[in-house]
C-alpha positions as CSV (number, residue, x, y, z in Angstrom):
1,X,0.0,0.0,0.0
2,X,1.4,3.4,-0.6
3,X,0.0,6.6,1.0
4,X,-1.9,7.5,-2.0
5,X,-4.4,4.5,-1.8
6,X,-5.5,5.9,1.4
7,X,-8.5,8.0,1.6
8,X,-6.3,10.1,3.6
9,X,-4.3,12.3,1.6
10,X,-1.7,13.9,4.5
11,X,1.1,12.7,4.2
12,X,2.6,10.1,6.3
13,X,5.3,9.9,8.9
14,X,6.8,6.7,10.4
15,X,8.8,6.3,13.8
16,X,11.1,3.3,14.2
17,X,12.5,2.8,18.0
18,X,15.7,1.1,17.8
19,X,17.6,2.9,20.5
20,X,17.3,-0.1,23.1
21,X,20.3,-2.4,24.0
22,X,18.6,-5.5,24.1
23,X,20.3,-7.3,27.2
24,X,18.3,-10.5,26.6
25,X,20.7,-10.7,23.7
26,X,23.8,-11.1,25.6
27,X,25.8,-9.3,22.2
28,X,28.3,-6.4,22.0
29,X,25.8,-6.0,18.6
30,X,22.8,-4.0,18.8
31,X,20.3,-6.2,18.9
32,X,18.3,-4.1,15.7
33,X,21.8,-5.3,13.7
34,X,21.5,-8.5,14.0
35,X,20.8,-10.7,10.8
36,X,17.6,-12.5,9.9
37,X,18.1,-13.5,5.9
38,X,21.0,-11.9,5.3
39,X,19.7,-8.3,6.9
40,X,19.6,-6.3,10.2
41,X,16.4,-6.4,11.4
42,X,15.9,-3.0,11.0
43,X,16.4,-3.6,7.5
44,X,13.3,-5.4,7.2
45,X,11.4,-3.0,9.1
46,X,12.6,-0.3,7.1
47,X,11.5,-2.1,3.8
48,X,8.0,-2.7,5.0
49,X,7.5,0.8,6.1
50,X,9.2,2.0,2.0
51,X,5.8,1.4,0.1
52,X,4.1,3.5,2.3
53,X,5.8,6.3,0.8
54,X,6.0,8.5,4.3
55,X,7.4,11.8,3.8
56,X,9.7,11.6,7.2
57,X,11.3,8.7,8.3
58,X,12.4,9.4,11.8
59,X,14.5,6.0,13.5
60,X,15.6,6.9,17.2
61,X,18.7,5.7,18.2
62,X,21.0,5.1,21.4
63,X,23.2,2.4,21.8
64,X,25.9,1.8,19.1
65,X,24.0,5.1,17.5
66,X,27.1,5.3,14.4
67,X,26.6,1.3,13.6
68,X,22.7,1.4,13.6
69,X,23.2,4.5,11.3
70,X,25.1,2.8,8.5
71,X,22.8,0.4,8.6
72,X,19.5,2.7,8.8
73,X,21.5,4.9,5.7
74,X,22.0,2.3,3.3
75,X,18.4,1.4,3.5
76,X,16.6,4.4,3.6
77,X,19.2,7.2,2.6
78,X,16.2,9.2,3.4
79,X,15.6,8.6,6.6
80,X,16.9,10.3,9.9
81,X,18.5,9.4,12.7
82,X,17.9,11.3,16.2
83,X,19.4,10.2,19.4
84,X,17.3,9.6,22.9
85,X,20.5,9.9,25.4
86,X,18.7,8.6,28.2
87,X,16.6,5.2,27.6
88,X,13.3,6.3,29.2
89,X,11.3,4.4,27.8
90,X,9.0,4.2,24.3
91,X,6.7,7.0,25.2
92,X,9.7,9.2,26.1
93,X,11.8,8.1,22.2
94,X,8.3,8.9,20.7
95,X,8.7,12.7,22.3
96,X,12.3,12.7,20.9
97,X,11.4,11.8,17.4
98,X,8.3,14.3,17.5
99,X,10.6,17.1,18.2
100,X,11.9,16.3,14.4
101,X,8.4,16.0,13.1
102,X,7.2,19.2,14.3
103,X,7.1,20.8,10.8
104,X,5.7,17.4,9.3
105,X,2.2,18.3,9.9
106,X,-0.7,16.7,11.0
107,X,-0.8,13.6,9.1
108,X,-0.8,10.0,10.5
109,X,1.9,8.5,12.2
110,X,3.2,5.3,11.8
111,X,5.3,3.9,15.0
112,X,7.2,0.6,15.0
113,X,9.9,-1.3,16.8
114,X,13.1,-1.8,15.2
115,X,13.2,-5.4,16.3
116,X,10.3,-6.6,14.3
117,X,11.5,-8.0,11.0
118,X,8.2,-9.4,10.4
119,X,5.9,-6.7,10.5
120,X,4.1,-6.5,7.0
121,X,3.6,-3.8,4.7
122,X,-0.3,-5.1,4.0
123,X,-1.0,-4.8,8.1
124,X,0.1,-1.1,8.2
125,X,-1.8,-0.6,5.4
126,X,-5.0,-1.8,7.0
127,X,-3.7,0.2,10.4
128,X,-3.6,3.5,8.7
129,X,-6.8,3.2,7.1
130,X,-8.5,1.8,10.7
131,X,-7.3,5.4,11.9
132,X,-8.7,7.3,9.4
133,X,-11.1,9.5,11.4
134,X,-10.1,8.7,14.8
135,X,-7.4,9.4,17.1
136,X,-5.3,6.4,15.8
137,X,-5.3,2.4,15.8
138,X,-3.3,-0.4,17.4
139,X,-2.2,-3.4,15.9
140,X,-2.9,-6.6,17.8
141,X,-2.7,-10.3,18.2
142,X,-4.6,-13.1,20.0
143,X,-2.1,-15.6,21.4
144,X,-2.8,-18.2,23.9
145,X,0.3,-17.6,26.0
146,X,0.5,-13.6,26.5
147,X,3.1,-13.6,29.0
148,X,5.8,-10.6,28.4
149,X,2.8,-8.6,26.1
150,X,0.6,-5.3,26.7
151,X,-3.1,-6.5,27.4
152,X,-5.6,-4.5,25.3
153,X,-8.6,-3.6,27.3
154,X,-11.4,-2.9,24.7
155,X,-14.7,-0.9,24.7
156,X,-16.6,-2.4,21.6
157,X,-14.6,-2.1,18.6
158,X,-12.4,1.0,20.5
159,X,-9.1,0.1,22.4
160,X,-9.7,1.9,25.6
161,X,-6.3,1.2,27.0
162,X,-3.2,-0.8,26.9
163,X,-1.7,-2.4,30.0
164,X,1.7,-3.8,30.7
165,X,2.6,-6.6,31.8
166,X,4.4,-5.6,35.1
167,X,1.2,-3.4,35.5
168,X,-1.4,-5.7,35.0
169,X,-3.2,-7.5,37.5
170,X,-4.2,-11.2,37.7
171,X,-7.9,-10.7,36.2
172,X,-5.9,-8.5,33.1
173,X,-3.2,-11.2,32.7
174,X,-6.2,-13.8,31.6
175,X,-6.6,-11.4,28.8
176,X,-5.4,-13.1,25.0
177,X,-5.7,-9.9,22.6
178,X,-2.0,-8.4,22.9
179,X,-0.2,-5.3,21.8
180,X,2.0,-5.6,18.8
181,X,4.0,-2.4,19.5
182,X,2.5,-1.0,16.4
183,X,0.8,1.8,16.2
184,X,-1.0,4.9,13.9
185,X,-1.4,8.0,15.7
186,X,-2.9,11.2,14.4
187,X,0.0,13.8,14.9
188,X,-1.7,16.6,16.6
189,X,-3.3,14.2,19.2
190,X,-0.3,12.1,19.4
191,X,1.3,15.6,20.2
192,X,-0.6,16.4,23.1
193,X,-0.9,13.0,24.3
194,X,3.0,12.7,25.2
195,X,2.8,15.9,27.0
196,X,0.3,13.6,29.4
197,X,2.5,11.0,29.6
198,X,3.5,9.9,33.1
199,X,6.4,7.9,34.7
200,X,4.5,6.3,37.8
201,X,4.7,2.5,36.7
202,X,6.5,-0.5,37.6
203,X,9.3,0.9,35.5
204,X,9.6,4.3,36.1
205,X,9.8,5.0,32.0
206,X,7.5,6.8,30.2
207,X,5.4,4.0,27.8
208,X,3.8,5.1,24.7
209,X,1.1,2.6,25.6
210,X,-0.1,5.1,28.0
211,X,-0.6,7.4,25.0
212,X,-4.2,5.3,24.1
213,X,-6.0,5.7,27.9
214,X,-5.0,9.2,27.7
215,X,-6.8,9.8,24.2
216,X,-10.5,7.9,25.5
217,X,-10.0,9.9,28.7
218,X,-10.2,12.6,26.2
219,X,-13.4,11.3,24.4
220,X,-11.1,10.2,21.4
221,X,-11.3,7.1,19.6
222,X,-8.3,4.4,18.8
223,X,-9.7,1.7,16.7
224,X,-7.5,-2.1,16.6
225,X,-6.6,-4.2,13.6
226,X,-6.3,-7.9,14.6
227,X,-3.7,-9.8,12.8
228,X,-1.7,-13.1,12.8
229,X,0.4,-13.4,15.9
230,X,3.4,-14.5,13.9
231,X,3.5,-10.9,12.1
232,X,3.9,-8.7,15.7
233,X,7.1,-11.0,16.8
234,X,10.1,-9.0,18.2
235,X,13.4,-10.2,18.6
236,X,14.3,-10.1,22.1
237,X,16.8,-13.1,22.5
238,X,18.8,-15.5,20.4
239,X,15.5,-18.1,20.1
240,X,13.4,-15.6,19.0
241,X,16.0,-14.2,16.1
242,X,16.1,-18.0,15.5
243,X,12.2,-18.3,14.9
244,X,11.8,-14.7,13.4
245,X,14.9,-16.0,10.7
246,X,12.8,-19.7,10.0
247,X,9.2,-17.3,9.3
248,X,11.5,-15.0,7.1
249,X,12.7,-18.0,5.1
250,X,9.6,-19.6,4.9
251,X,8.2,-16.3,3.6
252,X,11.0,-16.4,0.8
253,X,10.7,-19.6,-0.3
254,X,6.9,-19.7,-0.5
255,X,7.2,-16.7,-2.4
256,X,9.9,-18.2,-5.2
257,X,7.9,-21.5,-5.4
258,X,4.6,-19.3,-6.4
259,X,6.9,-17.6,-8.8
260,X,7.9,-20.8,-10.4
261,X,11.2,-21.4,-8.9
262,X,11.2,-25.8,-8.0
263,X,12.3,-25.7,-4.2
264,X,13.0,-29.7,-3.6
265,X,12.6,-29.5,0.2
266,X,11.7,-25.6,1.3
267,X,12.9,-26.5,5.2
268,X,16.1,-27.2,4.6
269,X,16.5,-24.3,2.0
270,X,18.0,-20.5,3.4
271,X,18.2,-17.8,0.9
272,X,18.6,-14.9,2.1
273,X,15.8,-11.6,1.5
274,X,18.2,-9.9,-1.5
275,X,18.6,-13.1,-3.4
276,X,17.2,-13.0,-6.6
277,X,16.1,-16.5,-8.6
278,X,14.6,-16.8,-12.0
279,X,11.2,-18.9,-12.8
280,X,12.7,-22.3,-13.9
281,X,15.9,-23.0,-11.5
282,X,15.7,-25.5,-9.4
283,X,17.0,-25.2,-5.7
284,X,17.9,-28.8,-4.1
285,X,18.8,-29.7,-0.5
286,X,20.8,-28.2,2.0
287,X,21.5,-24.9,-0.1
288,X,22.2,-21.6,1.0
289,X,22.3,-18.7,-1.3
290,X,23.3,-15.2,0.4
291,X,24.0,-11.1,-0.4
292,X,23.4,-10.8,-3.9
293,X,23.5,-14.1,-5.5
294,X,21.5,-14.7,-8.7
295,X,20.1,-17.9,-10.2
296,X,18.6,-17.5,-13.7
297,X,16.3,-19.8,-15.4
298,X,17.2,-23.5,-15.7
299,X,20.0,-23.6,-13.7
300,X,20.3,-26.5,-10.9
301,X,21.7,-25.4,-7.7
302,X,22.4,-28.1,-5.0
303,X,22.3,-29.9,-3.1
304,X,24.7,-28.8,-0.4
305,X,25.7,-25.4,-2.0
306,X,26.4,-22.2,-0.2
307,X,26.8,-19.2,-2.8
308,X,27.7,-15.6,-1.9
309,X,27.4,-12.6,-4.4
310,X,27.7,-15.6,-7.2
311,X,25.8,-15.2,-10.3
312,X,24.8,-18.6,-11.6
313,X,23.9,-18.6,-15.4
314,X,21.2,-20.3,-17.3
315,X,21.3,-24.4,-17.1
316,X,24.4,-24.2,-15.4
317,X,24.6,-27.4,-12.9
318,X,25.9,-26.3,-9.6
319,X,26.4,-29.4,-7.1
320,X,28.2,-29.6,-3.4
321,X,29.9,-26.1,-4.0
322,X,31.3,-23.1,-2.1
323,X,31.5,-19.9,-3.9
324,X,32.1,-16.2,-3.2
325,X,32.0,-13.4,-5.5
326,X,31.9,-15.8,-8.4
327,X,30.3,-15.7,-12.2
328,X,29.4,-19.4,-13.4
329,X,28.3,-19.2,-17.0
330,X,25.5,-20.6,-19.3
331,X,25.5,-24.3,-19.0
332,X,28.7,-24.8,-16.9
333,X,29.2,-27.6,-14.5
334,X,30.3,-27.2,-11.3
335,X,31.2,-29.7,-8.2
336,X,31.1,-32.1,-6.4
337,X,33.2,-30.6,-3.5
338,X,34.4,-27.4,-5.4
339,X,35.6,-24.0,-3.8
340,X,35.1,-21.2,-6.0
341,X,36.7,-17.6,-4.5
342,X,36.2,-14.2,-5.3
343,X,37.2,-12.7,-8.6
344,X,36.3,-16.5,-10.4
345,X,34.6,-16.7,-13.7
346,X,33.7,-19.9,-15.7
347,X,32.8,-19.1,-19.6
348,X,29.8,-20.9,-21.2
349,X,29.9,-24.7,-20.9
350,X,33.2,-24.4,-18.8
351,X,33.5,-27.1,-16.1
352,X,35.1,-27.3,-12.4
353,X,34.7,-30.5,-11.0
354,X,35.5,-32.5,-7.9
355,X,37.9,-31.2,-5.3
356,X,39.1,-27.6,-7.5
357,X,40.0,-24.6,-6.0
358,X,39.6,-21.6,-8.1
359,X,40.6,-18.2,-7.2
360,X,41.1,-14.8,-9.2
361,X,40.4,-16.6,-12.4
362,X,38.7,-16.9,-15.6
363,X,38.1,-20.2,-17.5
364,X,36.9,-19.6,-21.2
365,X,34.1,-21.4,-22.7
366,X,33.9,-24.9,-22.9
367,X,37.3,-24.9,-21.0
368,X,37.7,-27.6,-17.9
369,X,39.4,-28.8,-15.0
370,X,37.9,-31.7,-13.8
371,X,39.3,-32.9,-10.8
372,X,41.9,-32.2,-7.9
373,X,43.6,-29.0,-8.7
374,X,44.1,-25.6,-7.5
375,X,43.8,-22.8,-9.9
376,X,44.8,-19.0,-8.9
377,X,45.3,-15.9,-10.6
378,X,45.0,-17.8,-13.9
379,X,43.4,-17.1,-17.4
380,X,42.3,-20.1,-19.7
381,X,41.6,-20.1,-22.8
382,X,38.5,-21.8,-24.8
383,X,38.3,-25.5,-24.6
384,X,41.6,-25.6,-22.6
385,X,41.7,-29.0,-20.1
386,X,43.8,-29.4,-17.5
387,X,44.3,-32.6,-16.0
388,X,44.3,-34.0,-12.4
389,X,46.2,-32.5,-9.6
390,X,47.4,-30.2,-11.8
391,X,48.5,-27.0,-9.6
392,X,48.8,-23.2,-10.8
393,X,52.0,-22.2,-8.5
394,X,51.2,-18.3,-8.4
395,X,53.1,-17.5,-5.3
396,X,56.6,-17.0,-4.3
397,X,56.5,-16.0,-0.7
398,X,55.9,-12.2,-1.3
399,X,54.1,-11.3,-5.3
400,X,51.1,-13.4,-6.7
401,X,52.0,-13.9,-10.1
402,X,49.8,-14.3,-13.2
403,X,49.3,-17.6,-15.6
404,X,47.9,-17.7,-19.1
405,X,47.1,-20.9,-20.8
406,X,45.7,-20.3,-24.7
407,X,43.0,-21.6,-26.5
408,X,42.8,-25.7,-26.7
409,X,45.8,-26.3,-24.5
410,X,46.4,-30.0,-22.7
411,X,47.8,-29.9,-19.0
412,X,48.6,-33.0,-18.2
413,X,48.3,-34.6,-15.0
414,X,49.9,-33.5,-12.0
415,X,51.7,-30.6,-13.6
416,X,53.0,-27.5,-11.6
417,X,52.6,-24.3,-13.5
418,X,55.0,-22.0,-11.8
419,X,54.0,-18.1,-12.7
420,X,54.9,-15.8,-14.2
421,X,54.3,-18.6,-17.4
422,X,52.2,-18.9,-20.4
423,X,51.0,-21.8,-22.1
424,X,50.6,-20.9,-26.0
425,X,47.6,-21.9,-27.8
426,X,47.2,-25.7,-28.9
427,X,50.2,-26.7,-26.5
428,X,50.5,-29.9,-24.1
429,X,52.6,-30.3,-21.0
430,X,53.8,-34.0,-20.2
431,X,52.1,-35.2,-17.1
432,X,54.5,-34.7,-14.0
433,X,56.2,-31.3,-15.1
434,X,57.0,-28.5,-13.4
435,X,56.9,-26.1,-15.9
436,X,59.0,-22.8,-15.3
437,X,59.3,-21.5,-19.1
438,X,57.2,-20.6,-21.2
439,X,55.6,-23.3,-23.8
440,X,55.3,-22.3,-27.4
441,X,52.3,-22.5,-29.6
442,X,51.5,-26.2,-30.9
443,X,54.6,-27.7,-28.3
444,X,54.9,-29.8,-25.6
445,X,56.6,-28.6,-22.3
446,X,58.2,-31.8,-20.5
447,X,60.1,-30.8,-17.5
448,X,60.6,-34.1,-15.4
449,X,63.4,-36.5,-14.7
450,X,64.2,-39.7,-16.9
451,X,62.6,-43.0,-15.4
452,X,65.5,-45.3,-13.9
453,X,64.5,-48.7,-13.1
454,X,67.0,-50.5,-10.2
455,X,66.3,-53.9,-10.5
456,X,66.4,-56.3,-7.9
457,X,66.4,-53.2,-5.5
458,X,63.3,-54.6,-3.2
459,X,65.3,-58.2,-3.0
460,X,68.2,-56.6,-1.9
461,X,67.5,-53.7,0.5
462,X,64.1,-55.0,1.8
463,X,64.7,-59.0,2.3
464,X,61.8,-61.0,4.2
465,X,59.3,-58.3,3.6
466,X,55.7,-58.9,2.0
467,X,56.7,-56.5,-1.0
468,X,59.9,-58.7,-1.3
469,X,57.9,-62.3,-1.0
470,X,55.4,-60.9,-3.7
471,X,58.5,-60.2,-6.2
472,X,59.9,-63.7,-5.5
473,X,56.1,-65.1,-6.3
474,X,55.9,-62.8,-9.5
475,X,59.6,-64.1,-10.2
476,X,58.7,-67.7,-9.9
477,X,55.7,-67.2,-12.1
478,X,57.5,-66.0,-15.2
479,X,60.5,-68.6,-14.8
């Protein structure tokens, strides 16, 4: 919903509280910072709040106030930050983040904890049009254990006031319907309100809760907007950011699967909220795909694949890998047990198979290294292949040094390229080099020792033993 679909045509404000330090998490990280799919969780509310299209975002900070910033900044560039020095509470951060919305008007106000990555942009819809003509409206939840939530105490269809928990007596704790933290509030009566607002409570802060009794005292109206208690969650500890993180997913993945993506088992799946995957892949088991991995049609990812910042091509197979800031191409093939590192790119076709490193390097199309060899700071041409336990040696104890192998080369097995070398176009190397020089166009490099066969070595030096008897045996058998 965006502010225009509203009957109401002020414009909108929004209020995120994210100055607490949230003990229960038992971090040196604000607890608003801490990641549920691959954001803070004041990332997520801050994306919920975007459609609304407010005209002043206001988030009130405290502890860690420069981290929570950052964060805040690179989601909303727009928004503000304003500090509450002293934690006194919600009702007294509202007052603080009124002070910069003194010259906003009097248009609704949307306020929200920053520790509610699940809050929905639909539900604030529906709140700000509940508190079109009245005072303002409460989001709410039934739950059938309330213990640690606000009781709302209604009058018909009106919230007539919200009670805390430390406040509440035993006949108010029986209450269900519970306070979401979520509110619209008309400004100018939200205004006066705080002004009313008292700190003579089991906690000696000043709760924005109080704001609703003090508006029916005034003969206003607050309405409430029930919704699904799984929407209202905060994050208060390390098992809630655990549950809150499983919803997120579950959210994601129900979403891709309606957009045509094949999810093979959606529990065991975590992609994180800035993921993007293309109708037609197909996610298998055990797969992880985080920042700002893509997945276009056709391709197969999994199982057992965690992907950061990789873009995975069309119909490109991607099995048992670990990659990181890595471009696999159209069609390519990558895994089982491959490690792909930042600044990797696999042309079209290209293959990296079972037990390869790859770092810093580009494979051309149709170019491949199958099995068992570490590739770094390398370029390869088209249809290259190198063979097993082959080894690109690009250090020397203080440089990285480059390697080029041309178009159609053979590397065979267990060779070590030692950079700064290149391997012309159409050339082989004998398996078992250790190439130091570079190899011509159309040649073959062979840098290895001449065979020497001792015979009669094992008779001699190792008498008695099984190697020896089996020599004897094989001896026997041919005389």
């Amino acid at each position: 919903m965006t502010a225009s679909q509203s009957a109401d045509r002020r414009p909108v404000a929004v209020i995120i509280l994210a100055a607490g330090m949230g003990t229960r998490m038992k971090s040196k990280i604000p607890k608003v910072m801490h990641q549920v799919a691959g954001m803070p969780l004041i990332g997520h509310v801050l994306s919920a709040v975007r459609p609304l299209q407010a005209q002043h975002t206001v988030v009130v900070v405290g502890h860690e106030r420069e981290l929570v910033g950052v964060a805040v900044t690179a989601s909303d560039p727009q928004a503000i930050c304003v500090v509450q020095e002293q934690q006194r509470g919600t009702g007294h951060a509202t007052q603080v983040a009124m002070v910069n919305l003194a010259a906003a008007g009097n248009g609704p106000v949307v306020i929200v904890s920053g520790d509610s990555p699940l809050i929905t942009t639909d539900d604030l819809g529906k709140l700000l049009i509940a508190a079109q003509g009245k005072a303002g409206a409460v989001l709410t939840a039934q739950i059938t254990d309330p213990q640690g939530y606000g009781r709302i105490m209604r009058d018909g269809d009106n919230v007539e006031r919200i009670v805390e928990q430390n406040d509440a007596n035993d006949q108010e704790r029986e209450i269900s319907e519970i306070n979401s933290g979520v509110y619209v509030f008309d400004s100018a009566f939200l205004t006066a309100a705080l002004q009313e607002l008292s700190a003579d409570n089991a906690q000696g802060e000043l709760y924005l809760t109080d704001v609703v009794g003090i508006l029916r005292t005034q003969g206003q109206h607050v309405a409430a907007v029930l919704t699904d208690e799984v929407n209202i969650v905060g994050v208060n500890d390390r098992k809630q950011l655990a549950f809150a993180a499983k919803q997120v997913r579950d959210r994601i993945v129900d979403e891709l699967m309606l957009a045509g993506v094949t999810i093979i088992d959606p529990s065991s799946v975590w992609i994180d909220s800035t993921v993007v995957v293309e109708a037609d892949a197909t996610i298998h088991p055990n797969v992880q795909l985080h920042g700002t991995t893509t997945i276009a049609a056709g391709a197969s990812v999994g199982p057992e694949c965690t992907l950061t910042d990789t873009v995975v091509g069309p119909n490109a197979h991607v099995i048992r890998v670990t990659a990181n800031q890595a471009i696999i191409g159209e069609g390519a093939q990558v895994g089982p047990y491959t490690y792909l590192r930042p600044g990797t790119v696999l042309g079209a076709h290209a293959k990296a198979g079972g037990f390869v490193e790859i770092k810093n390097s580009t494979l051309g199309p149709d170019a491949k290294v199958p099995h068992l060899s570490y590739v770094g700071d390398a370029t390869i041409g088209e249809g290259s292949n190198i063979g097993a336990a082959t080894v690109f040696v690009n250090f020397d104890g203080i440089a990285k040094h480059p390697t080029i192998v041309g178009k159609h080369v053979r590397i065979g097995s267990d060779t070590m390229l030692v950079a700064p070398v290149t391997i012309g176009d159409g050339a082989y190397t004998a398996a078992g080099s250790v190439i130091t020089e570079d190899v011509p166009a159309g040649a073959i490099g062979v840098a290895r020792a001449r065979q020497r066969n001792i015979i009669d070595w094992v008779l001699r030096r190792r008498p008695g033993s099984a190697s020896a008897q089996a020599a004897l045996a094989d001896s026997e058998r041919k005389s």
